[in-house]
C-alpha positions in Angstrom: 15.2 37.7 -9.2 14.6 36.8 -5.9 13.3 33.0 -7.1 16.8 32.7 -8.3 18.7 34.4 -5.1 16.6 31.8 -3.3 17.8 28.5 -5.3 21.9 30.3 -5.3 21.5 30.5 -1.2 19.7 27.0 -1.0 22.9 25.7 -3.4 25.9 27.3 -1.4 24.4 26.4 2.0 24.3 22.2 0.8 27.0 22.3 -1.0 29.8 21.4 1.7 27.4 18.5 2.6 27.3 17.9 -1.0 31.4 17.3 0.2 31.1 15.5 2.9 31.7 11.3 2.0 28.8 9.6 3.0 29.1 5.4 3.9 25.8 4.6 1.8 26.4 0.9 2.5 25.0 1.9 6.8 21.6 3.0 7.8 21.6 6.6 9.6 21.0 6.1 13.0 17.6 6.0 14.8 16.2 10.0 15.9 15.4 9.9 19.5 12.4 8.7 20.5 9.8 12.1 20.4 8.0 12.6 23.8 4.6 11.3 23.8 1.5 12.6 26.1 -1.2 10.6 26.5 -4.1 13.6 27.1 -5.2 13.6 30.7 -8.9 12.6 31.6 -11.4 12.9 33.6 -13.0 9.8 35.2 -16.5 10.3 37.0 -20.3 8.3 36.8 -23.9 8.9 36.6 -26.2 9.0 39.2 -26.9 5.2 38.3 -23.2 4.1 38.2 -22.8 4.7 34.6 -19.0 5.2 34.3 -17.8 8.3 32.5 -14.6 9.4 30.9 -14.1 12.7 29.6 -11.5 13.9 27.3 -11.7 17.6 26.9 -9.7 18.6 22.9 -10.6 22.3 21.9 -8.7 21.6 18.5 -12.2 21.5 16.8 -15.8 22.3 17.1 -16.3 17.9 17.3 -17.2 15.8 19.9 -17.7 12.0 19.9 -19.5 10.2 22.3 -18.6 6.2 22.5 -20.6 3.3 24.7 -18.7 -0.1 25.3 -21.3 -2.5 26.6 -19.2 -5.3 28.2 -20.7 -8.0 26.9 -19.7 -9.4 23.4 -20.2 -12.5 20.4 -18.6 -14.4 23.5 -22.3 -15.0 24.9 -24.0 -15.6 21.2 -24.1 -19.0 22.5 -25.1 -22.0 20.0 -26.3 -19.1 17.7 -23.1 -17.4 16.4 -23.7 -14.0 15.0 -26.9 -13.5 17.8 -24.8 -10.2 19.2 -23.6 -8.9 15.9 -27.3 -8.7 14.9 -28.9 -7.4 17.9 -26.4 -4.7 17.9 -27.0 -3.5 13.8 -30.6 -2.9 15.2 -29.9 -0.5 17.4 -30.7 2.9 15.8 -33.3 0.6 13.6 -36.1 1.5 15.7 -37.7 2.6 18.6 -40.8 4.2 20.0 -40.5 7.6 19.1 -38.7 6.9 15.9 -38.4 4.3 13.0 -34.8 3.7 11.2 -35.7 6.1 8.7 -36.8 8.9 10.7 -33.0 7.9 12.8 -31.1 8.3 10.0 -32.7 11.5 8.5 -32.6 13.5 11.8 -28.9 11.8 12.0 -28.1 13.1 8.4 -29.6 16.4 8.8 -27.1 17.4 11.5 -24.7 15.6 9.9 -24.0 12.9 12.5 -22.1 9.8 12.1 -23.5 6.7 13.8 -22.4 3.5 14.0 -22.7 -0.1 16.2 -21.0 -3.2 16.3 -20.2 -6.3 18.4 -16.7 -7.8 19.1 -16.0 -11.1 21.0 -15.2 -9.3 24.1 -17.6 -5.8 23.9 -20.1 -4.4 22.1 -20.0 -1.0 21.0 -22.0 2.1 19.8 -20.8 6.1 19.1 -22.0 9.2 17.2 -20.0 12.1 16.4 -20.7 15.6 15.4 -20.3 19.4 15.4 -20.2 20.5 19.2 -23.5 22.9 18.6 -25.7 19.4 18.0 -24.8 17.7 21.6 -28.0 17.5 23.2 -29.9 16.3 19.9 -26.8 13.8 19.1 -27.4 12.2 22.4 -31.1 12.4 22.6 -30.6 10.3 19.0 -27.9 8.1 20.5 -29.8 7.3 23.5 -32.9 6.5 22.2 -31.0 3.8 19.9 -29.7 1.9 22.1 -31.6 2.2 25.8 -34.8 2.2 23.7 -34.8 -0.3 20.4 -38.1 -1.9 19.5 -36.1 -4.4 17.0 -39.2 -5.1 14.3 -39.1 -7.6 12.4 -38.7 -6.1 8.7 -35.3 -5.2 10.6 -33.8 -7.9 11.6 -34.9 -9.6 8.9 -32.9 -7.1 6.9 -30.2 -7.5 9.2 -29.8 -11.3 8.8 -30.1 -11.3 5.4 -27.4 -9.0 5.5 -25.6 -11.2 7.0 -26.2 -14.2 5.4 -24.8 -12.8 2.3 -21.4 -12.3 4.3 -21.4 -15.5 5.6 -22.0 -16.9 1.6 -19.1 -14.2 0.5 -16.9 -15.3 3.3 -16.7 -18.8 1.2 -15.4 -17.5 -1.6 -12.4 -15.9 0.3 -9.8 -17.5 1.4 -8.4 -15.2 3.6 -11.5 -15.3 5.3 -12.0 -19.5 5.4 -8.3 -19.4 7.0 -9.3 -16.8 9.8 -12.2 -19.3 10.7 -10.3 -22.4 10.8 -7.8 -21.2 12.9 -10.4 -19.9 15.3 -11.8 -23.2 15.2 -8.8 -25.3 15.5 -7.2 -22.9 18.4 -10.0 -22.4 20.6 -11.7 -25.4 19.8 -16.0 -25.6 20.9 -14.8 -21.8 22.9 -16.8 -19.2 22.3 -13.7 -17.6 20.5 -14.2 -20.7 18.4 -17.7 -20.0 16.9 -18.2 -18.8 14.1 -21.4 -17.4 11.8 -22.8 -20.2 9.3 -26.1 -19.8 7.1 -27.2 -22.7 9.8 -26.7 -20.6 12.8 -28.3 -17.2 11.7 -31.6 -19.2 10.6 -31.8 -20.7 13.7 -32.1 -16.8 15.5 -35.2 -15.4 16.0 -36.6 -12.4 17.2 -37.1 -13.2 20.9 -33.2 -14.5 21.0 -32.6 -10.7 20.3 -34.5 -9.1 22.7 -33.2 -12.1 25.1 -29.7 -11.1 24.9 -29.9 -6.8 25.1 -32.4 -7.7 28.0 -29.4 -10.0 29.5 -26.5 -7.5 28.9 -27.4 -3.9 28.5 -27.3 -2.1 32.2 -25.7 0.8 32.8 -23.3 -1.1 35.0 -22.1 -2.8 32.9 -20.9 0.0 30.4 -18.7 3.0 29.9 -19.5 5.9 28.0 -16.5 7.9 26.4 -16.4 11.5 25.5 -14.0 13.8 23.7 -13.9 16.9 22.0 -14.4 20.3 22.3 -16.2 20.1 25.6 -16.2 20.7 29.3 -17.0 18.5 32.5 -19.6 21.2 33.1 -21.0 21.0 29.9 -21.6 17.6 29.1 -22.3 15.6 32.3 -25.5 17.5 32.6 -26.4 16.3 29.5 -25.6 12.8 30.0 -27.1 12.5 32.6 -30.5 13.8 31.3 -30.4 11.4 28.5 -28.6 8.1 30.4 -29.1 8.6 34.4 -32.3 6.9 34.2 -30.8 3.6 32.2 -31.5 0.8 35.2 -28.5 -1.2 36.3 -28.8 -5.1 36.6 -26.6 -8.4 37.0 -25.2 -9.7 33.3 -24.6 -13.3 33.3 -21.5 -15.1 33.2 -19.5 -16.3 30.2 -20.2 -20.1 29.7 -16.8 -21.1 28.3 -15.6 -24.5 27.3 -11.8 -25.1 27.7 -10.0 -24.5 25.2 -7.8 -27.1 23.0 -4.5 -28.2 24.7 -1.7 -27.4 21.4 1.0 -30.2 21.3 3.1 -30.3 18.3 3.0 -29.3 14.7 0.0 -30.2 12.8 -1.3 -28.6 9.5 -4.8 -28.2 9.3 -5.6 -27.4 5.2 -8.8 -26.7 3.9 -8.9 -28.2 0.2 -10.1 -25.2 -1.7 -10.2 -26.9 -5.1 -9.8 -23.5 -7.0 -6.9 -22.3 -5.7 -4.0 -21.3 -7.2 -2.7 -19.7 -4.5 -2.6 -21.2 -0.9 -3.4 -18.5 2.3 -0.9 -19.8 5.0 -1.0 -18.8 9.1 1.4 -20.2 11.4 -0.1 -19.8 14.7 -0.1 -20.4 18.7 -1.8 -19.4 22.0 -0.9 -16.5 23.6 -1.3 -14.3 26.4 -4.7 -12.7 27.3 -4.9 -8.9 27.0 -3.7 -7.9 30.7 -0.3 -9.2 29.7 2.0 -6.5 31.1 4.4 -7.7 28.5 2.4 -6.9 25.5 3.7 -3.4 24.6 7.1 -4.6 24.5 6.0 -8.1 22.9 5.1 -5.8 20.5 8.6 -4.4 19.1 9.5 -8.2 19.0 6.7 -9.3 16.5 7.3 -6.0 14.5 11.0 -7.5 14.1 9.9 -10.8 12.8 7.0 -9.6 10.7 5.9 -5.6 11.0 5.4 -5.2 7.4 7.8 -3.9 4.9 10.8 -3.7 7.6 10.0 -6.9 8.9 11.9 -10.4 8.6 9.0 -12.3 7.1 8.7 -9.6 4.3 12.6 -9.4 3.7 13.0 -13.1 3.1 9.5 -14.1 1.5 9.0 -11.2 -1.0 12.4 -9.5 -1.2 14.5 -12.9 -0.9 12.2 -15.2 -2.7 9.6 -13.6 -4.2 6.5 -16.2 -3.1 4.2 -13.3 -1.7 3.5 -10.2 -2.2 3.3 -9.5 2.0 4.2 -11.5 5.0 3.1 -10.4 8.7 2.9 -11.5 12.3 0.5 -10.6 14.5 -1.3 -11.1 17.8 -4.8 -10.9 18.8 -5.1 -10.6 22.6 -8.3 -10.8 24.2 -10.0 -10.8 27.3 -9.6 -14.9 28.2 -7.0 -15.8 25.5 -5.3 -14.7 22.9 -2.8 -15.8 19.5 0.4 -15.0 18.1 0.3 -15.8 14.3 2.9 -15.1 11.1 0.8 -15.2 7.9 1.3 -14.6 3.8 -0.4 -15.8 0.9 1.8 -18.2 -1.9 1.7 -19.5 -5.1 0.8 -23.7 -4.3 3.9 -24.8 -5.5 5.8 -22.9 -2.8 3.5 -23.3 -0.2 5.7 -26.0 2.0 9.1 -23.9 1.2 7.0 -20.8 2.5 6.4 -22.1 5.9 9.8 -23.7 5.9 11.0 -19.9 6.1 8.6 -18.9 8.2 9.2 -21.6 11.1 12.9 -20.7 10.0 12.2 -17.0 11.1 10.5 -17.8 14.2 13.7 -20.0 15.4 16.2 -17.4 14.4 14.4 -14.5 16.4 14.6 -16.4 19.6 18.0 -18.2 19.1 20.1 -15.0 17.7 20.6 -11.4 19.1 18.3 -8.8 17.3 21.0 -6.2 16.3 20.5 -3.0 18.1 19.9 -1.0 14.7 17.1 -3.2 13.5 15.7 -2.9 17.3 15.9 0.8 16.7 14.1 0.8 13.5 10.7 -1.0 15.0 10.8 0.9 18.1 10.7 3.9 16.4 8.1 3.2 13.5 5.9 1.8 16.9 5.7 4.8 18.5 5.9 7.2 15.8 2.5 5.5 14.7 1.1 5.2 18.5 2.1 9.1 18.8 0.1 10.2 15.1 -2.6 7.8 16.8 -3.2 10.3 19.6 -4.6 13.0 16.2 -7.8 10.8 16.1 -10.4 11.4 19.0 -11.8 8.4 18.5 -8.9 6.3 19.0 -8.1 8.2 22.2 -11.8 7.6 23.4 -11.0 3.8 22.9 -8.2 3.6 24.5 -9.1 5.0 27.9 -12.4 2.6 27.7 -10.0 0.0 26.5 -8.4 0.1 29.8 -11.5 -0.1 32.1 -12.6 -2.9 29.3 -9.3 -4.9 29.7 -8.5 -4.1 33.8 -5.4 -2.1 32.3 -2.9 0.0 34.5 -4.3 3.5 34.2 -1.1 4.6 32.9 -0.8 1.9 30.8 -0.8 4.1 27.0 1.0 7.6 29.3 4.3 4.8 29.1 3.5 3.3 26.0 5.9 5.2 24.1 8.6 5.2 26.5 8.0 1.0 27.2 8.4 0.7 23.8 11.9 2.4 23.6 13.5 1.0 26.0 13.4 -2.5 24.6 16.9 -3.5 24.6 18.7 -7.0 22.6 18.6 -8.7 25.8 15.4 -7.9 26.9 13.7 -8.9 23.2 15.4 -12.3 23.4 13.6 -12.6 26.9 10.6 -11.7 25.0 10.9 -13.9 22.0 12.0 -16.9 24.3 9.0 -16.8 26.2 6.0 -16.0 23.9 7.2 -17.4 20.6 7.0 -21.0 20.4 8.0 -23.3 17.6 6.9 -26.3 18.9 3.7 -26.3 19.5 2.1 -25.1 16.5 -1.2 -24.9 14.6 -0.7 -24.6 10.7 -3.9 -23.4 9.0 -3.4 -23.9 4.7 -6.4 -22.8 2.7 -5.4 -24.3 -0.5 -6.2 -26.9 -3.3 -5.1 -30.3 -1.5 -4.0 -32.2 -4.9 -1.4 -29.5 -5.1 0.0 -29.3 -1.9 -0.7 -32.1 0.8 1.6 -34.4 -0.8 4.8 -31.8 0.4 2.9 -31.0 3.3 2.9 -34.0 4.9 6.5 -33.7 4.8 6.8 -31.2 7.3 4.1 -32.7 9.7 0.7 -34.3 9.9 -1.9 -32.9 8.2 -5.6 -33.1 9.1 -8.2 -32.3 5.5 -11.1 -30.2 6.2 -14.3 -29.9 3.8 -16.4 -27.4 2.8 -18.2 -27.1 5.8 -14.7 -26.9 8.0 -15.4 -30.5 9.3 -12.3 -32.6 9.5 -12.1 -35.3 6.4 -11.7 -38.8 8.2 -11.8 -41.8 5.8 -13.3 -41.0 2.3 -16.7 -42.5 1.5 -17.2 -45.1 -0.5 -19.0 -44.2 -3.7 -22.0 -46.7 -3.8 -23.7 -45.7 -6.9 -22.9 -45.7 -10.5 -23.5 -42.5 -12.5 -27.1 -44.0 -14.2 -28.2 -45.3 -11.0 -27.9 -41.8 -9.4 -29.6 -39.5 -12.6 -32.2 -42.7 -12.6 -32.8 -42.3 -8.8 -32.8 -38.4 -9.1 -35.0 -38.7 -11.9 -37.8 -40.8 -9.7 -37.3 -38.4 -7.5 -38.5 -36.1 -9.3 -41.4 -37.5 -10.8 -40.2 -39.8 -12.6 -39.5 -39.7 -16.5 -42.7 -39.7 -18.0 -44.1 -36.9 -15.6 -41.0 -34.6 -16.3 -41.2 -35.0 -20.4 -44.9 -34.0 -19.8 -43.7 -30.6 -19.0 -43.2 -28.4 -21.7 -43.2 -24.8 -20.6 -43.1 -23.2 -16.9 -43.5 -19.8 -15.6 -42.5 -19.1 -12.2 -42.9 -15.8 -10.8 -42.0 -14.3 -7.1 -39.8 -12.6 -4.7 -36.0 -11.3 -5.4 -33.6 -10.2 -3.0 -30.0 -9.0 -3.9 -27.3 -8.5 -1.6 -24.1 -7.3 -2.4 -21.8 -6.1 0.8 -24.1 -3.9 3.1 -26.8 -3.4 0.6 -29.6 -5.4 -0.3 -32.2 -4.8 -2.6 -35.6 -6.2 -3.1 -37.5 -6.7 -5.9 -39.7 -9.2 -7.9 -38.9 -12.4 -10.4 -40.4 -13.4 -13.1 -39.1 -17.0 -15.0 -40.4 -18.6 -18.0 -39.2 -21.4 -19.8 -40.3 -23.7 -22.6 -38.7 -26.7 -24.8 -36.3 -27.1 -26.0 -34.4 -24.3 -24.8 -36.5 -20.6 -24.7 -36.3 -18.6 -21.3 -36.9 -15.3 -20.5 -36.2 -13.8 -17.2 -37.0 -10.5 -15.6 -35.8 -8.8 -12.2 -37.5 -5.8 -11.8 -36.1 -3.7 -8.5 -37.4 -0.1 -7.3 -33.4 0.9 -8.5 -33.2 -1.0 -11.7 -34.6 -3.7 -14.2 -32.9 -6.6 -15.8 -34.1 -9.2 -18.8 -32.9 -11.5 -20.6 -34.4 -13.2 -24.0 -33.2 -16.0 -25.3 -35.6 -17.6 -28.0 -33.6 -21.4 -28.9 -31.6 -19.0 -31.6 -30.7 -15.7 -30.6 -29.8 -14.2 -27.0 -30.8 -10.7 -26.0 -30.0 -8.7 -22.7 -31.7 -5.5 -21.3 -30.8 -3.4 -18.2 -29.2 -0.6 -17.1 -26.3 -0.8 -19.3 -28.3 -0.5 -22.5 -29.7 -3.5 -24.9 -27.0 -5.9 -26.5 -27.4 -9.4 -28.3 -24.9 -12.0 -27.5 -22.4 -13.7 -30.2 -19.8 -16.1 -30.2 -19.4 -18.2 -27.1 -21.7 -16.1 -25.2 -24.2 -16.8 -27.2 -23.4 -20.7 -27.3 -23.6 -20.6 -23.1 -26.6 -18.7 -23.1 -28.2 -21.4 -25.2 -26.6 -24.7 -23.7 -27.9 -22.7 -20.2 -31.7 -22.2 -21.2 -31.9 -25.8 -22.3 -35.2 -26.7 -20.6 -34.8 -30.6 -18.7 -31.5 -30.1 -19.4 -30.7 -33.6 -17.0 -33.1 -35.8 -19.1 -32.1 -34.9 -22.5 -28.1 -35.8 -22.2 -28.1 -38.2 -25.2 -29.7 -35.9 -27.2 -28.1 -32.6 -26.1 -24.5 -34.7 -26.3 -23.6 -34.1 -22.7 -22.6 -36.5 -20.1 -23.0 -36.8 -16.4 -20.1 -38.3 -14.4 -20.5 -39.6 -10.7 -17.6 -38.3 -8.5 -17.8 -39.1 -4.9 -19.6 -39.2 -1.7 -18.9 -36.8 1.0 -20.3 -35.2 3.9 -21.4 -31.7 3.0 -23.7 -29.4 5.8 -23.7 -32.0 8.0 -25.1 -34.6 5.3 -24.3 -37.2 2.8 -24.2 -36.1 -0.7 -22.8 -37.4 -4.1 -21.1 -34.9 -6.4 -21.4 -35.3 -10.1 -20.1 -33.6 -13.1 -21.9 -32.4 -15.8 -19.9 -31.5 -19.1 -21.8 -30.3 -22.3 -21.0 -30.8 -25.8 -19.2 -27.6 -25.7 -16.7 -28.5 -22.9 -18.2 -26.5 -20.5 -18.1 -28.7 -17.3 -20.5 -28.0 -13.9 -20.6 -29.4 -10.4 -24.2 -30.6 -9.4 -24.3 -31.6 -5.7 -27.3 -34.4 -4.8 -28.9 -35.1 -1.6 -27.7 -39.0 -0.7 -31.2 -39.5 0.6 -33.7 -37.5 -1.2 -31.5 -37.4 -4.8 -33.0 -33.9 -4.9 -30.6 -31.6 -6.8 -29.1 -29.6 -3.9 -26.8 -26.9 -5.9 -25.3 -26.7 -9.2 -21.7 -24.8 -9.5 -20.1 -23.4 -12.8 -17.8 -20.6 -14.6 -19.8 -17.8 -15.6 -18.2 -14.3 -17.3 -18.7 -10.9 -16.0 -17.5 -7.6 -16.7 -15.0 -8.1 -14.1 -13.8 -11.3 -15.7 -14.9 -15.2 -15.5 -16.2 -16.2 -11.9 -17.4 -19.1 -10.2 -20.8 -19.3 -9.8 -23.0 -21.1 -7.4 -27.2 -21.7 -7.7 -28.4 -23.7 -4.4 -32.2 -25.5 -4.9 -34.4 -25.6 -1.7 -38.0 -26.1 -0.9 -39.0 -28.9 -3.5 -42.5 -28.7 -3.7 -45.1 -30.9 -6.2 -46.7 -29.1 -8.9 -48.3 -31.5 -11.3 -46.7 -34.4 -10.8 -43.0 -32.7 -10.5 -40.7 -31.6 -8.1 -40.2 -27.6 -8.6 -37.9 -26.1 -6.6 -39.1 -22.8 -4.6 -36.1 -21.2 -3.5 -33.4 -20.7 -5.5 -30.3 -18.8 -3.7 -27.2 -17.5 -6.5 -23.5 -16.4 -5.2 -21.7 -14.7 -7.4 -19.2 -12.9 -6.4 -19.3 -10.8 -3.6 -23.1 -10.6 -4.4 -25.6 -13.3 -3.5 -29.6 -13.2 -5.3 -32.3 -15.3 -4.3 -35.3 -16.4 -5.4 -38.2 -16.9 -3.8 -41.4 -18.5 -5.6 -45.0 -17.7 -5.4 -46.3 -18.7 -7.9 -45.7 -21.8 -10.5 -47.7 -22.3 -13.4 -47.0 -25.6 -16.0 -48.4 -26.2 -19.4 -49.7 -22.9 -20.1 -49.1 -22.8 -23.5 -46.5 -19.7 -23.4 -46.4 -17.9 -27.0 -42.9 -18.0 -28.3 -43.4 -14.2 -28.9 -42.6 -14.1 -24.6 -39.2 -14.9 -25.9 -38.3 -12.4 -28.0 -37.1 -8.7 -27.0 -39.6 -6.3 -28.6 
């Protein structure tokens, strides 16, 4: 009874709105704008200088305790991804406790650790329950005043990051993020960026170098809030950091940046792409730009996501995307203002047609005052839910000391934000948004779409290696010539037909995001076309058999033999001498150009089976070593492109053998590493079959 008396009240109260004619063809006006209170804090130092910030928040039993070194990838150097490293070891050793030992005692009080580097800072926190202060900063100290960086470690950690570097290629949201750092900023440290090149050049003593160089208690901040008192915690802190020395940091050796005149398109010729990763952008203003929070309702206008221009017209109007944005990136010595979305190729000039479109109506026409009102409030409501998350309040007060910020820079945030009128957004857009002097970064398959980019301005090609494409080499050798050269290179015919069976056996290492996993190897192979393969890791094993008729594969998943076309590939891909048998095997090997490729010349060939199948084998111009083969391969997640790079040739019998073998697929990345290579062994075909 009283569920019902409930829905008959609800009913006779709405039902004179129910009456009331409502215009649905206008948006309701804006709510006013809620108040927003930045929490006080307290701002006080160490007995060494160590500056201190202190955010008391008695909502929960938490604190978190956040360092900002002031040092970032800015001073990496020639050796991009030097900072990033050194700062994953922290917490990866020390001597009182190995990484292990760190992150049981860090699990056990269920702590949450983290580091990482940024171009302008380089940062470290751990976060708790209240009760666990003093161990959480005897933990957090001893990780980064006292890291012993071993070796095992950092080889870990480049690895680690190796495999990004080698997923980052296959993304071409990423490959656009890194030519437009290169293009804007130019030889900049802003510029640099991580390549397999760069982290093998880092060693051990460049890590210690550069915490030695930058980590002084002068040149930090630590930031803590929770539920905590000034009593309380600077006692603590000052057991556990007063005795960190100060010291003098170097300065930032910057080059000067590119000067940006005109419209140029810079388009990285992705070959594979169906889709082409467009951002239109231009310098902006560094960090300490008083204009910035207000800058900000302006780009949320022209591309904040589903309310913003770029959106309306690319997805709603036209459907190319399925999400346009605009966004800046201000930094300590520069910053950029960039619109971005992702197309299908054929649309990709009529998508940045709109775009530049966008950008000229925002600073030629009035922004009406009920779209203003929209983006100013969806700005600060966000900023205000911001102020929930402790940690985001920690970084903000550092942010300010970081950044030489007015201290009550985020206490008007809100209220700067809400007071952007028409007149003063045109201002805006008029003087930070420029359509003239643009940068156009395409990641995209150049047969597609140069041709209709050119129309809209000059474009400058970039290879593989993001080097800019001047005149195409000449190709100076016939297909025979280069599989006769490679060949000799080899060994030369008669030494590789002497070969009849090969087992190699060594070192794996799989990577796949943040994890690796090592493990062993073990190859065998034998004419015409037997292989087995084993990788045998402390978390799993994996073989396959394939015995010149039938295909078998063992792991986790269970046993299955293959069928159909999967069988067909397994067969055409155990082929042993696979190169020197094409007339008999019904394949042929196609000569395609000569290019630049890692900062040498190589010729790229095609190899396509009897089947139709087709691969890319890349050859050393010099050596005529193969360098890296590149084909479709099927996975549960669908057909991928697969990459096998050949390194450390060495001579076994009379024939080349490469040691090294390094496999992206995917998101994942597997090498190889030989110790062992044994030839002419006579291997039983009974190593073939699954028993």
């Amino acid at each position: 009874m009283f569920y019902r008396f409930v829905l008959l009240l609800a009913f006779v109260v709405a039902t004179p709105a129910l009456a009331q004619k409502i215009d649905r063809s206008k948006k309701p006006d804006a709510a006013p704008l809620p108040q927003a209170s930045f929490p006080n804090y307290i701002d006080t130092a160490l007995s060494n200088g160590l500056r201190v910030f202190i955010i008391e928040n008695h909502r929960q039993p938490t604190v978190t305790f956040r360092l900002v070194v002031k040092s970032g990838t800015v001073f990496d150097g020639e050796k991009p991804g030097l900072m990033s490293i050194m700062t994953e070891l922290l917490g990866k050793g020390s001597p009182r406790r190995k990484a292990i030992d760190f992150a049981k005692e860090a699990d056990f009080i269920g702590a949450d650790y983290d580091a990482s580097a940024t171009p302008d800072a380089t940062y470290a926190y751990i976060s708790g329950l209240v009760k666990y202060s003093e161990k959480m900063l005897d933990l957090f100290s001893d990780a980064v005043l006292n890291p012993t960086f071993p070796n095992d470690e950092f080889e870990l950690a480049r690895k680690k990051a190796l495999s990004s570097v080698t997923a980052a290629k296959k993304q071409p949201a990423s490959l656009a993020g890194q030519l437009q750092r290169k293009v804007l900023y130019g030889d900049h440290p802003y510029g640099k960026v991580e390549t397999e090149q760069s982290l093998a050049a880092l060693t051990l003593d460049d890590v210690k170098n550069i915490y030695n160089a930058h980590f002084f208690s002068n040149n930090a901040t630590i930031a803590v809030v929770g539920d905590v008192t000034v009593a309380q915690v600077m006692p603590l802190l000052e057991k556990f950091f007063g005795k960190w020395k100060t010291g003098t940091p170097p300065a930032v050796k910057a080059a000067p940046m590119p000067t940006i005149k005109g419209t140029t398109i810079h388009l990285y010729d992705l070959p594979t792409a169906v889709q082409s990763n467009i951002i239109v952008t231009q310098p902006s203003v560094m960090r300490n730009n008083p204009d910035i929070p207000e800058l900000g309702v302006v780009g949320s206008v022209l591309g904040g996501g589903f309310s913003g221009r770029l959106f309306a017209n690319l997805r709603e109007k036209h459907g190319w995307t399925y999400g346009a944005y605009a966004t800046g990136s201000f930094q300590k010595l520069a910053g950029s203002y960039s619109a971005s979305a992702e197309v299908r190729n054929a649309v990709t000039d009529s998508a940045i047609v709109e775009i530049l479109a966008e950008m000229a109506r925002i600073k030629r026409d009035t922004i009406p005052t009920q779209e203003l009102d929209l983006q100013r409030q969806y700005i600060a409501g966000n900023y205000l839910m911001s102020l929930e998350d402790k940690g985001r309040v920690a970084s903000r007060v550092q942010e300010m000391e970081l950044y030489n910020l007015p201290k009550d820079y985020y206490k008007t945030y809100a209220s700067r934000v809400g007071s952007v009128t028409p007149a003063r957004a045109m201002d805006l857009a008029r003087k930070y948004i420029n359509t003239s002097d643009l940068v156009i970064i395409v990641v995209g398959n150049a047969k597609e779409v140069k041709e209709k980019l050119e129309k809209i301005a000059p474009v400058k090609l970039y290879d593989t290696d993001m080097n800019p494409v001047a005149a195409p080499m000449a190709l100076d050798i016939s297909s025979e010539e280069l599989l006769k050269k490679h060949m000799a290179a080899m060994g030369g015919d008669a030494a590789l037909m002497k070969i009849k069976d090969r087992t190699t056996e060594g070192s794996a290492s799989i990577a796949a995001g943040p994890q690796t996993i090592n493990g062993t190897f073990k190859l065998v192979e034998k004419a015409p076309n037997k292989r087995f393969v084993q990788i045998a890791t402390p978390m799993f094993s994996q073989e396959s058999y394939i015995d010149g008729a039938k295909a078998v594969q063992s792991g986790m998943g269970g046993t299955r033999e293959l069928s159909g076309d999967d069988l067909k590939d397994a067969l055409a891909g155990a082929e042993f001498n696979e190169l020197y048998r094409l007339a008999e095997l019904k394949s042929t090997f196609t000569v395609k150009e000569k290019k630049m490729m890692r900062g040498k010349a190589v010729y790229v060939a095609e190899l396509e089976r009897a089947s139709g199948k087709k691969e890319t084998l890349v050859f050393d111009a010099e050596s005529f070593l193969l360098l890296s083969r590149t084909g479709k391969q099927k996975t549960p997640q669908g057909e991928i492109e697969a990459t096998t790079e050949f390194s450390d040739y060495r001579n076994i019998d009379g024939v080349k053998v490469a040691f090294k073998l390094t496999q992206s697929l995917g998101m994942a990345t597997i090498e190889l590493t030989a110790t062992s290579v044994k030839q002419n062994t006579n291997v039983g075909d009974d190593a073939f079959m699954k028993k």
